[in-house]
N, C-alpha and C positions, 0 to 999 in steps of 0.2 A: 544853765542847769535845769531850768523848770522846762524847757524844749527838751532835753532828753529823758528827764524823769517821765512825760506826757508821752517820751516814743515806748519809753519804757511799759509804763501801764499798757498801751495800745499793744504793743506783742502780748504782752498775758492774755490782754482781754481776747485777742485773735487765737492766742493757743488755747484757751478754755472754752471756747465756743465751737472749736471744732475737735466734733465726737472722736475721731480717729489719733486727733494731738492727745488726748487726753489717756485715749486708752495706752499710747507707748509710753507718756510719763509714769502711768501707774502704775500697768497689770505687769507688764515685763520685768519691773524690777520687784515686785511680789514673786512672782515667778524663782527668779534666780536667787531668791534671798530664801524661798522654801526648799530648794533643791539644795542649795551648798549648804544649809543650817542642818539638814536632817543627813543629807549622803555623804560630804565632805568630812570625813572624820579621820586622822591617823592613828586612833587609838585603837586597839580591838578588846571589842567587848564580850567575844568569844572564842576561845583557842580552844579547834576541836583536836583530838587528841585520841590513838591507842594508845593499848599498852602492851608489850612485850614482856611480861616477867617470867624469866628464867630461872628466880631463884623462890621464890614464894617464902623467904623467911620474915623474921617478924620485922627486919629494919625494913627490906622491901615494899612491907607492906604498909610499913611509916610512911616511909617516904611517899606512897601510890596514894595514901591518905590526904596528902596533905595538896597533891594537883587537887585531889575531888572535893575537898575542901573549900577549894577557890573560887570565889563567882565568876572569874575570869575562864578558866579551864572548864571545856565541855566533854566529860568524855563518852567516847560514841564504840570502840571495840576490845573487847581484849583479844588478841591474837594468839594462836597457838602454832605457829607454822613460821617460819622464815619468810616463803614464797608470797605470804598476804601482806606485806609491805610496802611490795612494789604498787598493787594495784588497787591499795586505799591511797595513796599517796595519786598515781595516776592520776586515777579517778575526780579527785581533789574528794575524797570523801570526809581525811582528816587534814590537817596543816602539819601534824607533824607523829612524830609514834617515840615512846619511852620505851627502848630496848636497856632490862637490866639483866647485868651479871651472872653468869649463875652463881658464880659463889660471894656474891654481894655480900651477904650477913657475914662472912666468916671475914673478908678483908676488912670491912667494915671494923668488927671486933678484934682486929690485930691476929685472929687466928693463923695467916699463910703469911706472917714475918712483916715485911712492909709493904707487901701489895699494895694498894691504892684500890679501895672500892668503885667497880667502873660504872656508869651510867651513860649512855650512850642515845642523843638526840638526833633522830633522823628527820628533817624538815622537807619542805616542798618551797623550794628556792626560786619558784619561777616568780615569785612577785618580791623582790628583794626588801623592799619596804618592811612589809608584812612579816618576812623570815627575822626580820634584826628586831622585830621590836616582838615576836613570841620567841622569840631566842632570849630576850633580857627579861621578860618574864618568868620564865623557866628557872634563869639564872637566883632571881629571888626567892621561888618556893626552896628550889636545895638549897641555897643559903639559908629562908627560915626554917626548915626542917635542920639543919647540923646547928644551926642554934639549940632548936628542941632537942634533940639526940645527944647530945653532949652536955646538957643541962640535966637529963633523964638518966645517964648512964656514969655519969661522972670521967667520960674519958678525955685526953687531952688529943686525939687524935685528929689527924687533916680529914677534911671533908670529901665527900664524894670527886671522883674526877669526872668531871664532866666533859665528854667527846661530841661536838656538834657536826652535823655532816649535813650541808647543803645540797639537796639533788637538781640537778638542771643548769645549776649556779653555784658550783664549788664556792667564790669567794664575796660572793652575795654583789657582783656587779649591779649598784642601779642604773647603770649605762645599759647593761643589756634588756632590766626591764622595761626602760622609758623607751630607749628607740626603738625596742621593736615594736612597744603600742604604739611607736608613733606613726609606724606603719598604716596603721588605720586611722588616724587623727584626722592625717594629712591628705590620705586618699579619701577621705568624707568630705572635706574642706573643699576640694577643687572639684568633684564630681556634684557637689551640690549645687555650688556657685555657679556652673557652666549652666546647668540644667534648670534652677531655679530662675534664671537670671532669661533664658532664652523666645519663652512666652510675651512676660513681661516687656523684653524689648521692642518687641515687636508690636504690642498693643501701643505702647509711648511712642514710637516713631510712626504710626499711622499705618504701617503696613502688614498687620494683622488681616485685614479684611480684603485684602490683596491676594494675600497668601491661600484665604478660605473659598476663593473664585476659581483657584487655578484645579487642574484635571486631577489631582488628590486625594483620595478618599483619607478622612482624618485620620487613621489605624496609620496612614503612611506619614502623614505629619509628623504624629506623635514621635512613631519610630524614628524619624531625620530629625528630630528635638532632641531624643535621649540618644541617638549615635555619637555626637560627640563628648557628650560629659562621661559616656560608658570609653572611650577609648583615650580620652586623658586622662582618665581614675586609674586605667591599667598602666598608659606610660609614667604618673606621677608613683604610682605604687613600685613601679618596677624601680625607677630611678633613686625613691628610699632603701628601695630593700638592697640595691648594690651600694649605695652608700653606708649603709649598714653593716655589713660584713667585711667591702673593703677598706672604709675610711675608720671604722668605729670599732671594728673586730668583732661585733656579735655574731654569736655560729651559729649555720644555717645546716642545723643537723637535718631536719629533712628531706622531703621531695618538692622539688619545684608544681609537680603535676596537683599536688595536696593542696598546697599555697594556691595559686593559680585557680584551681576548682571554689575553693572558700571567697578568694577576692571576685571573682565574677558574679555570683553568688550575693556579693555583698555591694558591690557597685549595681546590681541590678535593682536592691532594695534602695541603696541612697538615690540614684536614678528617678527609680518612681515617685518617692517623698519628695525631691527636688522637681519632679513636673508639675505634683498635688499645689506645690505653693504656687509655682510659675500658673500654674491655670486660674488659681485663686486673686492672683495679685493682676493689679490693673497697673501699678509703672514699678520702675526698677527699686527703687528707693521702700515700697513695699515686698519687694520679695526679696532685699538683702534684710530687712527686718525679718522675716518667717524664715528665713535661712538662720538670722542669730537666735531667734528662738529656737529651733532645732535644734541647733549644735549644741549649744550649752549645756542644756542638760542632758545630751545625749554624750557628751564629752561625761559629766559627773557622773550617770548613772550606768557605765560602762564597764566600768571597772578599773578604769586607767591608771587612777592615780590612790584609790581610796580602794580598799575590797567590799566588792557586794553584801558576802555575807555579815557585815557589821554593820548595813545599815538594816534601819526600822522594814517591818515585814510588809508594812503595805508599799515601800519606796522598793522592794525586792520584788514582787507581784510589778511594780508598773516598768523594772529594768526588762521583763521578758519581751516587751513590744521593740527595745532599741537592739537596731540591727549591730551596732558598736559592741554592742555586749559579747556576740556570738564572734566577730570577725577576732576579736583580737585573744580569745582561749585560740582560735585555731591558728594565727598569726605567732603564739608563742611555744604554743603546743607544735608548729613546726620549726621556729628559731630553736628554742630550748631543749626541746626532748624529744626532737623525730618524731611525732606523734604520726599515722598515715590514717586513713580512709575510714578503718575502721573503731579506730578512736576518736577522732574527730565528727562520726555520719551524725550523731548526734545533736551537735552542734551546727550541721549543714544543713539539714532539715528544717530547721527552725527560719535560717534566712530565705530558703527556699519561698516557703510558706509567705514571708513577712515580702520578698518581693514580689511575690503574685499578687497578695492584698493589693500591697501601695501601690504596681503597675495599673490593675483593673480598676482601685480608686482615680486615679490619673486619666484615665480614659475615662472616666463614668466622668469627671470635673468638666473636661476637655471637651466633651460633646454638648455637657451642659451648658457653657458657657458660651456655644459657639450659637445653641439656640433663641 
């Protein structure tokens, strides 16, 4: 027992005298314990919201009182058009729009016989999560409101009927919203790995410096580095997304050409991030750590599983740098709702930009390291 207790101490003392053991036990799980503490949230701490009011009577405007009332409820337009529904919703301007009745007050009040006073939720379904739990919010203010209203007026009447309509996602499928992020999880995961991992090997096995003799100019290395993680990020992508549709039934309402533009786009940026470490990293064993550093919180701050807009504003400022973020609005925005070219340029733009950076940092590493 005291011969293993002594081998015992001897590992500590070997893990805490080297700088690099030290920093994986500590900084890394600091790390992942800031990002899932602040990003990771199913709650929402803001439902933004129009309104549609058709009838502008007094219950109407009870009931519009009592969403703005809410600390939970942000609301951002009143609408006066039909046509502007579609393209705050689009847009993802609001999460969801309050179309009421026009003759609300009078059914409301028993005036048109037994009508049933209508109110009608139009939500934006593409993140199903998100839809079911500001749909049971929603569900509460009319409830505390026909409490208020029947307490105020002394009627015994049924409460508003509430109409919900999912767009993108009639039946609020989380199958269709996990697998089609998973679209991009999984093509981060393998296009990093390959590309992360490809430098690195090559330093540990001795034949780095082999490599850097031969008739080469580096621009052609680099490129025969990121050629292979660039065309299994396409085959592993491609191979989800017909799993997707044919095994899983998610519809692939748009254009292949749409998809296809964004995933290149976005393999070019995990590409370069996965060279930046492989140039960085001296054996394998350290560039599968800077790969799980990546991932992880590029997985949380994505938007995958949690929504952006409910986390804190300075973790919303550092989502704009992950390339995750953008692949998977365009990734859904073509599963779900057809989105094309010019819906999405916005979005394309941005990874454009983020793989030129991480490319040209990748080359600037790469020649550094070669000097």
């Amino acid at each position: 027992m005291n011969q293993i207790i002594a081998l015992v101490v001897k590992e500590f003392i070997a893990l805490f005298k080297d700088k690099r053991a030290r920093f994986v036990v500590i900084v890394p799980p600091l790390i992942q314990l800031l990002v899932f503490g602040y990003a990771a949230s199913f709650d929402l701490n803001r439902v933004t919201y129009a309104v549609f009011d058709r009838d502008g009577g007094p219950a109407a405007r009870a009931l519009l009182a009592h969403f703005e009332g809410s600390p939970t409820f942000e609301l951002r337009y009143r609408i006066r058009r039909q046509d502007e529904i579609a393209a705050l919703i689009d847009a993802g301007e609001v999460l969801l729009v309050l179309q009421i009745d026009p003759d609300f007050d009078g059914d409301l009040l028993g005036r048109h016989g037994e009508a049933p006073a209508k109110l009608q939720v139009i939500i934006d379904g593409r993140n199903s999560n998100t839809a079911q739990v500001a749909q049971e919010y929603v569900n509460r203010v009319v409830a505390d409101f026909n409490r208020h209203w029947i307490a105020a007026q002394g009627l015994g009447r049924s409460p508003p009927e509430l109409a919900v309509r999912a767009w993108y996602n009639p039946n609020l499928e989380s199958r269709w919203f996990f697998v089609s992020g998973l679209v991009g999880l999984l093509t981060l995961v393998v296009a990093m790995m390959v590309t992360a991992m490809s430098v690195a090997r090559e330093r540990e096995q001795g034949t780095f410096d082999q490599l850097l003799v031969t008739p080469l100019h580096p621009a052609q290395i680099l490129i025969g580095k990121a050629m292979p993680g660039l065309l299994i990020g396409v085959f592993e992508a491609s191979l989800v997304v017909l799993a997707a549709v044919v095994w899983f039934g998610v519809p692939l309402v748009g254009s292949l050409a749409v998809l296809y533009t964004g995933m290149l786009l976005f393999l070019l940026a995990a590409v370069g991030a996965g060279l930046m470490i492989s140039s960085l990293a001296l054996t394998m064993q350290q560039a599968l750590l800077g790969t799980f550093l990546f991932m992880v919180p590029a997985a949380i701050l994505s938007g995958f599983s949690t929504p952006i807009a409910n986390m804190p504003e300075p973790v919303q400022w550092l989502t704009l740098a992950n390339p995750l973020r953008y692949y998977l609005i365009i990734v859904r925005g073509v599963f779900l709702e057809g989105a094309g070219f010019s819906v999405l340029l916005h979005q394309m733009w941005p990874l454009a930009l983020i793989a030129l950076l991480s490319l040209s940092a990748a080359t600037w590493l790469f020649r550094h390291r070669m000097d």
